[in-house]
C-alpha positions in Angstrom: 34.2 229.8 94.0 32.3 232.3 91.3 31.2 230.5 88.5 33.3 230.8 85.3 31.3 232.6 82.2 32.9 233.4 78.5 32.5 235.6 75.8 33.2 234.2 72.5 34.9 237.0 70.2 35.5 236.3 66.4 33.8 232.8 65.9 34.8 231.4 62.7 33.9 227.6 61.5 36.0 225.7 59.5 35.0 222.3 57.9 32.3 222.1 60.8 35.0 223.1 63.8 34.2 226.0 66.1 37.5 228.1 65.9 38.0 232.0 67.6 38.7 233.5 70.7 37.5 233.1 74.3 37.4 235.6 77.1 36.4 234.3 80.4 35.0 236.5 82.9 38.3 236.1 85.2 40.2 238.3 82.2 41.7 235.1 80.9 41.8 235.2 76.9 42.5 232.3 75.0 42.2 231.2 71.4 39.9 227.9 70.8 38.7 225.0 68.5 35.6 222.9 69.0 34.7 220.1 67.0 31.0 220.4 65.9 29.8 217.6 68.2 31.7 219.9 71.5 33.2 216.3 72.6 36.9 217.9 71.9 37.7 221.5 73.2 41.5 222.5 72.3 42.6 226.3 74.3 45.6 227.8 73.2 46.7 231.4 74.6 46.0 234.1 73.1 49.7 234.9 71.5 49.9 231.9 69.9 52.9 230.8 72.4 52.6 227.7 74.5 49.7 225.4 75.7 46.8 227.5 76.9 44.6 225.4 80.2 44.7 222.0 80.7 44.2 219.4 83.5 41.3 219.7 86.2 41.5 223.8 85.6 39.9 223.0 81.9 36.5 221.4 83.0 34.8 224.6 84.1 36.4 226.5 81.4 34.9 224.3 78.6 31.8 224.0 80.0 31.8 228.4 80.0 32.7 228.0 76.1 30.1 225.6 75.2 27.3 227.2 77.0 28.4 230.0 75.4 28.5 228.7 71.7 25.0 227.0 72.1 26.3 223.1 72.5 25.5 220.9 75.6 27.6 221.9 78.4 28.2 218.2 79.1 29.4 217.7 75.6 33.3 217.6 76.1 32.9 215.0 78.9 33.3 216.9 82.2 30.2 215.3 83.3 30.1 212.0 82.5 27.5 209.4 82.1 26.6 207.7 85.7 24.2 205.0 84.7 24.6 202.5 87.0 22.8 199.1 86.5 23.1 195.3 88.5 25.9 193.6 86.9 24.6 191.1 84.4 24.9 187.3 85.2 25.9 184.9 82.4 21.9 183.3 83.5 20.9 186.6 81.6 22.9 185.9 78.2 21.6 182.5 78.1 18.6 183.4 78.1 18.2 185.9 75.6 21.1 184.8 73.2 21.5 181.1 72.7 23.8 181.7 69.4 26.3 183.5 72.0 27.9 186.1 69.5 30.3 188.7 70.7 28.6 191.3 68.9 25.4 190.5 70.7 26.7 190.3 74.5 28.3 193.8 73.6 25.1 195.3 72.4 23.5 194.3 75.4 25.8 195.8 77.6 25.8 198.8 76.0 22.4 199.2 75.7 22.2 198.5 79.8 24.6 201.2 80.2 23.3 203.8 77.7 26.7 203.8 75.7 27.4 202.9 71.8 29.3 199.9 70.9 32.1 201.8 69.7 32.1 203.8 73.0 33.1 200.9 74.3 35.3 199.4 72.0 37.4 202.9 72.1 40.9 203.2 74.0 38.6 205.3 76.7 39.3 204.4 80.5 36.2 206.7 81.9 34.7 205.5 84.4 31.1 205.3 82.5 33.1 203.0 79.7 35.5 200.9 81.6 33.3 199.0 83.7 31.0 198.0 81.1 33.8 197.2 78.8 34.4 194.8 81.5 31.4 193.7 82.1 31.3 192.5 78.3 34.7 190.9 78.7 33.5 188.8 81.8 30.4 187.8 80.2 31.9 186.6 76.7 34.7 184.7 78.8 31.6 183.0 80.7 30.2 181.6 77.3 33.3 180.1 76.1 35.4 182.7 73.9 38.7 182.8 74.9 40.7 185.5 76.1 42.8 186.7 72.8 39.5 186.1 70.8 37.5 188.8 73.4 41.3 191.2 73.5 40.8 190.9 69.7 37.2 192.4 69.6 38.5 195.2 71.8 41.3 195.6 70.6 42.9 194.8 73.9 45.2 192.6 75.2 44.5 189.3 76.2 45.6 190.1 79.7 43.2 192.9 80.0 40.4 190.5 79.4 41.1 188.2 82.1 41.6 191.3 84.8 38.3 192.3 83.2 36.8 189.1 83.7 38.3 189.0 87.6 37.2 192.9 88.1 33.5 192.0 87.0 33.4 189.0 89.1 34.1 191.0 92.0 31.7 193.3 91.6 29.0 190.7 90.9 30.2 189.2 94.4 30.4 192.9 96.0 26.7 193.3 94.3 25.6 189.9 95.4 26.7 190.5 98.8 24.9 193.9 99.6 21.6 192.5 98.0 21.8 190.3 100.7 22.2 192.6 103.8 19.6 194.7 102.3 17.5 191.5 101.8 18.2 190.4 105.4 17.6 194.1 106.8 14.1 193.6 105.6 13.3 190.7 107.5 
């Protein structure tokens, strides 16, 4: 498979938005909008009729456009963030937060993760923000808030906080487990 390129013909911005055409080097044209961050990429076709590409077809597509306008080709969020870190035990909050706030556990979290506060906090189910979403759940549920007190910081509901809290605890297991093996292989 040939990697995608694209030619960006009249390039107009409009209260900070990236608006023109795009010509990709397969002969597909298509109009465009970009907001000035590149974290939302809208195609349209060219005549204005109908939905222009969307799906698993878009990723190369907008990575072509915002390579092409300058931005960072990971910017619309066809690459995700893959920090991967041991899940937190509640040994970990006790230590460095004895007051016990949500706000705190979540900037922890985040900060383990490389992700805002508000990244987390979004509707988002990526990969890179779900599982420290529940990560944060499980560990507030540890230190005594309840579940529609957590759903209400996340603006979740309180059901999604206790599969959180049940999701994190298996991976902590999973995570325990393999340390283990590894642990044992070395002996």
């Amino acid at each position: 498979m040939s990697r995608i390129t694209a030619e960006v013909v009249n390039l107009k911005r409009t209260d900070g938005w990236y608006a023109g055409t795009v010509r990709f080097s397969h002969g597909v044209e298509l109009e465009f909008f970009v907001s000035p961050s590149g974290r939302e990429v809208r195609f349209y076709k060219a005549d204005g009729v109908g939905g222009g590409i969307g799906g698993d077809r878009a990723y190369p597509h907008r990575r072509a456009l915002l390579v092409a306008l300058g931005l960072p080709a990971n910017a619309a969020g066809d690459e995700p963030k893959r920090r991967r870190a041991a899940p937190l035990h509640l040994s970990a909050i006790e230590a460095r937060m004895p007051d016990r706030r949500m706000e705190d556990i979540a900037d922890l979290v985040a900060e383990r993760y490389e992700i805002s506060v508000k990244e987390m906090r979004s509707p988002g189910r990526q990969p890179y923000l779900v599982v420290p979403r529940q990560e944060a759940m499980s560990l507030m549920r540890q230190v005594g808030w309840s579940t529609l007190q957590i759903g209400k910081f996340f603006n979740r509901d309180h059901s999604t906080v206790s599969w959180a809290d049940a999701a994190h605890r298996r991976r902590l297991d999973a995570y325990r487990a393999q340390a283990s093996v590894t642990l044992e292989a070395a002996e």
